[in-house]
C-alpha positions as CSV (number, residue, x, y, z in Angstrom):
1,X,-13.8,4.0,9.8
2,X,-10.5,2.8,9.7
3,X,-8.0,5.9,9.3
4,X,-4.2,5.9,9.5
5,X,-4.1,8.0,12.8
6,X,-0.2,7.9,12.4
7,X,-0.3,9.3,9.1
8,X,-2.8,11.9,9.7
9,X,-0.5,12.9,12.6
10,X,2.8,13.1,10.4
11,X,0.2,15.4,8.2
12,X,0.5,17.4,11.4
13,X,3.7,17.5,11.7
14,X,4.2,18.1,7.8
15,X,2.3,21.7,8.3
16,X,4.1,22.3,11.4
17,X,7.4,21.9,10.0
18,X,6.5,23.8,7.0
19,X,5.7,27.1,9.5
20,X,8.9,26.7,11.4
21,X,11.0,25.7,8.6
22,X,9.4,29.5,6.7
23,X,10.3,31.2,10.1
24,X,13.6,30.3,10.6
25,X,14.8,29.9,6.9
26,X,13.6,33.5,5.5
27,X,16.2,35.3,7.8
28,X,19.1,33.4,5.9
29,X,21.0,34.6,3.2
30,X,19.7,34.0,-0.2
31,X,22.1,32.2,-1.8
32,X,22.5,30.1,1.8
33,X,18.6,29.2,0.5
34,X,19.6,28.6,-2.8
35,X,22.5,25.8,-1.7
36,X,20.1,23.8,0.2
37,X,16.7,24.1,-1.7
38,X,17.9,21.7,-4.3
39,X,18.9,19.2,-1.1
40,X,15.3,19.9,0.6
41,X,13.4,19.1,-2.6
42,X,15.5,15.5,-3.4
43,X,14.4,15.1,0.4
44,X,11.0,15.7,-0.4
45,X,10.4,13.2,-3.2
46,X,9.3,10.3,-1.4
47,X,6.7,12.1,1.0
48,X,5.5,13.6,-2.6
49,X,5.4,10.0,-3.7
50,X,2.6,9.3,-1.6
51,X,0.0,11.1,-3.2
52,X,1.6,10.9,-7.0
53,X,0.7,7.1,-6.3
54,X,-2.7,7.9,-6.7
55,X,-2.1,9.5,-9.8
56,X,-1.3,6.2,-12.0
57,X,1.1,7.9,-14.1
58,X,3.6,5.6,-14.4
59,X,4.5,1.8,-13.7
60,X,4.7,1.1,-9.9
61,X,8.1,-1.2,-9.4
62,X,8.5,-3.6,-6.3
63,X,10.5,-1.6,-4.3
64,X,8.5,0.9,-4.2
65,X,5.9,-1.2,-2.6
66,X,8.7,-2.2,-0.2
67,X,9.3,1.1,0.6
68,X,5.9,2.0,1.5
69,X,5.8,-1.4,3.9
70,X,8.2,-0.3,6.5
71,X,6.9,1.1,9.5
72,X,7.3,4.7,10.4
73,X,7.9,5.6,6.6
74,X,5.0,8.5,6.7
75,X,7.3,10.6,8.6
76,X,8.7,11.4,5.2
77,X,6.1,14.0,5.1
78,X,7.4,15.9,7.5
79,X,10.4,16.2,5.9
80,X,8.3,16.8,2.6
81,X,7.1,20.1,4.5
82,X,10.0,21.3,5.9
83,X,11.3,21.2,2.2
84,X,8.3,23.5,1.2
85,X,8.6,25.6,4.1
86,X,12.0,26.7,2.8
87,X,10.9,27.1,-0.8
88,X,8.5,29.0,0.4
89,X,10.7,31.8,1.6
90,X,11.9,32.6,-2.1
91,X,10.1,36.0,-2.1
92,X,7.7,35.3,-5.0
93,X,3.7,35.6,-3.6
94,X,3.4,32.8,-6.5
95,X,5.8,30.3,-5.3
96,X,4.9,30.5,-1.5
97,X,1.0,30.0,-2.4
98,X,1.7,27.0,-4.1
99,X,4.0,25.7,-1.6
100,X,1.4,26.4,1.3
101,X,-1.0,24.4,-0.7
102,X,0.7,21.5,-2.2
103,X,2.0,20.8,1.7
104,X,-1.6,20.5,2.5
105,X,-2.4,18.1,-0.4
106,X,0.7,15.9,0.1
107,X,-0.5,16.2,4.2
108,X,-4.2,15.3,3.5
109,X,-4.4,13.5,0.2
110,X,-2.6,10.1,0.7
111,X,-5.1,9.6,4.3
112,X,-8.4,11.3,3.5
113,X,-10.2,8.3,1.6
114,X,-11.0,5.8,5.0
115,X,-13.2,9.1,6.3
116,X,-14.6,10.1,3.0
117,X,-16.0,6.0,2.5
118,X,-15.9,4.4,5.5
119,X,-17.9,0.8,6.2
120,X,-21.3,0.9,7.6
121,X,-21.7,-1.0,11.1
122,X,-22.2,-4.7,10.5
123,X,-20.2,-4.8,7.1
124,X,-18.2,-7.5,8.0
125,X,-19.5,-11.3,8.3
126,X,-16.1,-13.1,9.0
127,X,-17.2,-15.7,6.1
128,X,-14.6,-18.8,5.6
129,X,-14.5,-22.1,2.9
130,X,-12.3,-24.3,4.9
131,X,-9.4,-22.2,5.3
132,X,-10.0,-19.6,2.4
133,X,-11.6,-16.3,3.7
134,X,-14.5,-14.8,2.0
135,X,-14.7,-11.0,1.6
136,X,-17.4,-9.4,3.5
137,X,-17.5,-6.3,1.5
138,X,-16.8,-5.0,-2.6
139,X,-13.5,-3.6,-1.6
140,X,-11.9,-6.1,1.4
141,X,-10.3,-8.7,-1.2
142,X,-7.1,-7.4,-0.1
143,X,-7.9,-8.3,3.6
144,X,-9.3,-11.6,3.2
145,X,-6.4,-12.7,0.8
146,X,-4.5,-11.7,3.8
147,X,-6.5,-13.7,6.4
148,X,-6.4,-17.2,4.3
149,X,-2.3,-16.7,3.7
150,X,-2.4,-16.3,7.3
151,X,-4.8,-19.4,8.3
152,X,-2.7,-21.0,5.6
153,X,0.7,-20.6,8.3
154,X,-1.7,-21.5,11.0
155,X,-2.3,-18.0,12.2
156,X,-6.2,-17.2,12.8
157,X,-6.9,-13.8,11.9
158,X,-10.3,-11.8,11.2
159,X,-10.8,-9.8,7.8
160,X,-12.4,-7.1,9.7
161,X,-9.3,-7.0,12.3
162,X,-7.0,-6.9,9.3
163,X,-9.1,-4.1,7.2
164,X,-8.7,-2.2,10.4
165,X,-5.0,-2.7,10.3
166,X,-4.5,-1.9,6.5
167,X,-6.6,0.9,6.6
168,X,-9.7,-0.5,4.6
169,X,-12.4,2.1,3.1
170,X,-15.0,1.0,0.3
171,X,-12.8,1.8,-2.4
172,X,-9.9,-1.1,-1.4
173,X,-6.9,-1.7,0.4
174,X,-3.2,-0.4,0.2
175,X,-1.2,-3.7,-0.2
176,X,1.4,-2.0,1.9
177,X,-0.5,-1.8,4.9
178,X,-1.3,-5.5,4.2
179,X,2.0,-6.4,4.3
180,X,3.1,-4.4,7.6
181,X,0.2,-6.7,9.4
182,X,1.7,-9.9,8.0
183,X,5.2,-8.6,8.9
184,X,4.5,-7.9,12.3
185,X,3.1,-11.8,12.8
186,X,5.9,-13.1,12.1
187,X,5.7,-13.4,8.3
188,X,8.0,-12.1,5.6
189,X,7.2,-10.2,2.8
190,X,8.5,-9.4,-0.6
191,X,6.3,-7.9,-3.5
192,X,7.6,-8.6,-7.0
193,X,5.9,-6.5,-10.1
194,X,7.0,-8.3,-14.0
195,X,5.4,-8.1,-16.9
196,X,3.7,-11.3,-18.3
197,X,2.9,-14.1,-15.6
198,X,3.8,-14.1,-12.5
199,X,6.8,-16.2,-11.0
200,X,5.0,-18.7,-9.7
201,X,3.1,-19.8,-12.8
202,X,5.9,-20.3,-15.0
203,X,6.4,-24.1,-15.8
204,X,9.4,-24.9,-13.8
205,X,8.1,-25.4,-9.7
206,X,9.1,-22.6,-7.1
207,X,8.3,-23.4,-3.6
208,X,9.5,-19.9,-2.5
209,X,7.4,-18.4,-3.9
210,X,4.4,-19.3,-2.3
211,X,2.1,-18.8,-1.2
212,X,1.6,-15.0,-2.4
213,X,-1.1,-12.5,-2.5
214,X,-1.6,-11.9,-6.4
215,X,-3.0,-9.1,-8.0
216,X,-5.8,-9.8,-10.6
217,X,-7.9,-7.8,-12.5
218,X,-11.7,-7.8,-13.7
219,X,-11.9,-5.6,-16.8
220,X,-10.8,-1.8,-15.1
221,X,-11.4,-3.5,-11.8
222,X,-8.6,-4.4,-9.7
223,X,-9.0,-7.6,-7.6
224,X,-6.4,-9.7,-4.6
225,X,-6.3,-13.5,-4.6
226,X,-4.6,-15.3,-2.3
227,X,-2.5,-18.3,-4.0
228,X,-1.6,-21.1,-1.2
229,X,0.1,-23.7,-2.8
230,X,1.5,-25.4,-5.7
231,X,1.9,-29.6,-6.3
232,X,2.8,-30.3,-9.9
233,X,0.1,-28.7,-12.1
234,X,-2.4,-27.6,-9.5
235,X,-3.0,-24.5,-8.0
236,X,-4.4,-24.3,-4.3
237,X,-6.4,-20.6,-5.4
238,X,-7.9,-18.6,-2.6
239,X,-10.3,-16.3,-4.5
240,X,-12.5,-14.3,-1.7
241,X,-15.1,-13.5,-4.3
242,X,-15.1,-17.4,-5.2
243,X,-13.5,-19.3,-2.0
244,X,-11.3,-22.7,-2.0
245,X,-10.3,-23.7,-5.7
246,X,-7.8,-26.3,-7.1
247,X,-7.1,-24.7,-10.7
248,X,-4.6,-26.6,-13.0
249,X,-2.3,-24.3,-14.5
250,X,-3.9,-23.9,-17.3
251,X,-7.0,-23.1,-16.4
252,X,-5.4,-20.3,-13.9
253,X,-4.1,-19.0,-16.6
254,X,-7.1,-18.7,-18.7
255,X,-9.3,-17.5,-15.9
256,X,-7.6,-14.5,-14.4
257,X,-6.0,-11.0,-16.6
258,X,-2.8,-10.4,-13.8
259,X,-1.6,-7.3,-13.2
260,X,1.7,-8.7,-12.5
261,X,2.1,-7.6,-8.7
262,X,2.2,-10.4,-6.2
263,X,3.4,-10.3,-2.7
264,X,4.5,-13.3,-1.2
265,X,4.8,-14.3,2.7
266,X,6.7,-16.8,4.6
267,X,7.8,-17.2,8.1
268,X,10.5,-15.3,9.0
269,X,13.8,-17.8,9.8
C-alpha cells in the first residue's frame, strides 16, 4: 500500500480548519460573511480541483498537470475547508450539511484509491530489456516509463521504489506524482497536452523534447511509454508492456492512438 500520508494529513487539516473556521466565523456579522464568502470559495477551487479531476468532465490542460507537480500543493485543501467552514455558517440546515459533507469528499476522495486497491506482497519483479523497464504489474506503466527515462540519464532507479513514490495502486499512477520523483533527482519536467501528435513526432527534429513520458491509449484503456530518443526517422520506444523498440516514424505513428499528453525530462542546468 502506497498512500499519500501527506495528503491524507492535509485531509486532516482540511476538517480541522473547516470546525475552527464554523466557530470563529458564525459570531461575525452577516454581511462581514457575505464580503468574504465569494473570496473563500475562488480560494477553494483548486483543493476542489483535486477530486473534479477524477470526474473527466472536461479537457485536462498542461498546467494543470504542473500545478499538481509542485510539492506541498495538497495543502490547498485546507484552505478548501476553511472556505466551507465559513459557508457553512449561512444559517440554512441545507447549506451547512452539504458543506460538512463535500469537505469530507474533497478531504478523502483524491487519496482513498492506494488503500481501497493496494499491491499484493511480491508484485513487483524489477524486470529490465537493456535499459527499458518492464512493468511488474497491470497498472505500473507510469512507473516503469519513469525508471527507463531515468536509466536513460544514467540514474538507476526501481519501479517498485518509484510506485511507492507516485503513489501506485492497481488502478494506475498520477503522472504528477511521477514527475515530483524525477524533479527531486535532478531532472526537469514539463507536461505538454495538444491535440493531434505529439511535438516530438512532427517531421521537423526536436531534441528538447526528449526524451518524454507519452500517454497512449489501448481502446478505453490508458497506457505510459517512455520515448528515449530520436536520430532521423527512428524512434528509441520504451514500451513496458513490450520493452526496447526502434520504431520508424511511421510505424509509431500507426501503432499507438495518443492521448496527446506527454511529459518530458531533462537535467536541470
Amino acid at each position: 500500500m502506497n498512500p499519500n500520508w501527506f495528503g491524507i494529513f492535509c485531509g486532516l487539516g482540511a476538517m480541522v480548519a473547516f470546525f475552527l473556521t464554523y466557530l470563529t466565523a458564525w459570531r461575525r456579522p452577516l454581511e462581514t460573511r457575505k464580503r468574504w464568502v465569494w473570496l473563500m470559495l475562488l480560494l477553494m477551487l483548486p483543493g476542489m480541483s483535486f477530486t473534479l479531476y477524477y470526474t473527466h468532465w472536461i479537457h485536462v490542460p498542461g498546467w494543470y498537470y504542473e500545478f499538481r507537480s509542485w510539492p506541498l500543493t495538497e495543502l490547498w485543501l485546507v484552505v478548501t475547508g476553511g472556505a466551507l467552514g465559513l459557508l457553512a455558517t449561512f444559517k440554512h440546515s441545507v447549506i451547512r450539511m452539504l458543506a460538512l459533507l463535500l469537505t469530507v469528499l474533497l478531504s478523502t476522495a483524491p487519496f482513498i484509491k492506494p488503500f481501497l486497491a493496494p499491491f499484493h506482497d511480491g508484485a513487483f519483479k524489477d524486470l529490465w530489456d537493456g535499459a527499458v523497464c518492464r512493468q511488474s504489474t497491470y497498472s505500473t506503466c507510469g512507473a516503469a516509463a519513469a525508471a527507463s527515462l531515468l536509466q536513460h540519464h544514467g540514474i538507476t532507479v526501481r519501479e517498485e521504489t518509484l510506485a511507492k513514490e507516485a503513489h501506485s495502486y492497481q488502478g494506475g499512477t498520477e503522472i504528477w506524482y511521477l514527475a515530483r520523483s524525477l524533479n527531486k533527482r535532478g531532472l526537469t519536467t514539463h507536461m505538454n497536452t495538444r491535440e493531434g501528435l505529439p511535438d516530438f513526432l512532427q517531421e521537423q527534429e526536436n531534441p528538447s523534447l526528449l526524451p518524454a513520458i507519452v500517454g497512449v491509449r489501448f481502446g478505453q484503456t490508458g497506457h505510459f511509454i517512455a520515448v528515449l530518443s530520436r536520430q532521423g526517422d527512428q524512434f528509441h520506444v520504451g514500451d513496458p508492456l513490450r520493452g526496447s523498440e526502434l520504431l520508424s516514424r511511421e510505424e509509431f505513428i500507426h501503432r499507438y492512438q495518443f492521448t496527446g499528453f506527454y511529459m518530458t525530462a531533462r537535467p536541470r542546468t
